[in-house]
Structures are given as C-alpha cells and as structure tokens.
N, C-alpha and C positions, 0 to 999 in steps of 0.2 A: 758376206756371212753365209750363203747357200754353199757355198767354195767349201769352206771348212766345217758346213756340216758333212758336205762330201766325202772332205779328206778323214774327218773323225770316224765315220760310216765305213771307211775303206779299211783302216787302219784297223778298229774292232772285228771287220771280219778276218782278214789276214790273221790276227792274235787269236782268236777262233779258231779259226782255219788250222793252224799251227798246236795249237792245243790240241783241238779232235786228232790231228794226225802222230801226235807224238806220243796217246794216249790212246793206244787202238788193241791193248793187249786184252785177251780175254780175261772176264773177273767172274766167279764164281758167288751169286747170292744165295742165302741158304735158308729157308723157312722153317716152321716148324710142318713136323710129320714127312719128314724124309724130300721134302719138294726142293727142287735146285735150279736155278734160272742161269742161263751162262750166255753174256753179252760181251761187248766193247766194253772199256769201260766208259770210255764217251757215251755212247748210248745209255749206260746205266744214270748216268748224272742226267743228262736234259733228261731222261725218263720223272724222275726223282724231283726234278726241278721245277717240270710240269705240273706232278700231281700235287706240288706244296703250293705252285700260283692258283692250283684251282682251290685246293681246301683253302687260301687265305681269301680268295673272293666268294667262297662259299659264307665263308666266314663274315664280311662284310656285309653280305646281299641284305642283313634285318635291319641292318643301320642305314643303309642307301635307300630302302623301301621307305623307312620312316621319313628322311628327309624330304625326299620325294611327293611323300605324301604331305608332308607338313607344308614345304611350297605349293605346290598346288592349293592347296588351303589358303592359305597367306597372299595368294597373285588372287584367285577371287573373292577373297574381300576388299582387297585395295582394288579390284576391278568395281566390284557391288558399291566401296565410296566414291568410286570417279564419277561413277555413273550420275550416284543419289545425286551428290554436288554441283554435277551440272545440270540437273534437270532442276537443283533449287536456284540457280544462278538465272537462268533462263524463266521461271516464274516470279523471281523474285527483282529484277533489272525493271526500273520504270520507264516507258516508254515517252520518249523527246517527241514534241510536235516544231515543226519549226514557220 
C-alpha cells in the first residue's frame, strides 16, 4: 500500500510538473483603475488557488469553533457522570465480612 502511494505521489507531480511547464506563457490580469499584474500563467492559478483554500477555511473557521466548542462541552460532562457514578458505586457497594 505505501508503494502505490508513492507511485500515485510521483505520478501527480510529474502531471504538475508538466502542466506548470507547458503553461509558462506570460498572462496579463487587469484590475480596475488602470492596475495590471503580468505573471506565468502557472503562477497565476496556484496564486488564485490559494487565496480560494484560504477564504473556504476562512469560511468554515465559525462552524469548526462551534463544534469544538460543543465537544468540549459534551467530553465534560460525560467526564462529570463518570466521575458522579463512580463515586455513587463506591459508597453505595456493601461491604463482605468473611
């Protein structure tokens, strides 16, 4: 299995690799108020590509904090009954004389 994550590791970069370099012409981006950025166009994509991974976990950060939060919540209380429970087990077990 390690094998052929290797070989799939290798193969995605080569395909990369071959993308970036077949894709290397200058491309002209054009903003407003006269602004012009002139890249790869490789460069222009993982640029682009980047800042959509970041706004999509920007994006998620209020839902990941909640859950976060809500486990934590939820592990101590089921910590607070483990606890309660065993300390009624423990007063509550009648003690054997033999």
């Amino acid at each position: 299995m390690r094998y052929l994550t290797w070989l799939l590791r290798i193969l995605l970069f080569v395909a990369l690799l071959g993308f970036a370099m077949k894709n290397n012409e200058i491309v002209s981006l054009r903003y407003l108020f006269g602004y012009e950025w002139q890249a790869p166009l490789v460069v222009a994509l993982f640029g682009f590509l980047v800042i959509g991974v970041v706004l999509g976990m920007l994006a998620m950060l209020d839902t990941v904090m909640g859950l976060r939060s809500e486990l934590a919540h939820a592990r101590a209380e089921a910590q607070s009954n483990q606890s309660g429970s065993s300390v009624e087990n423990q007063t509550d077990t009648p003690e054997h004389s033999s």
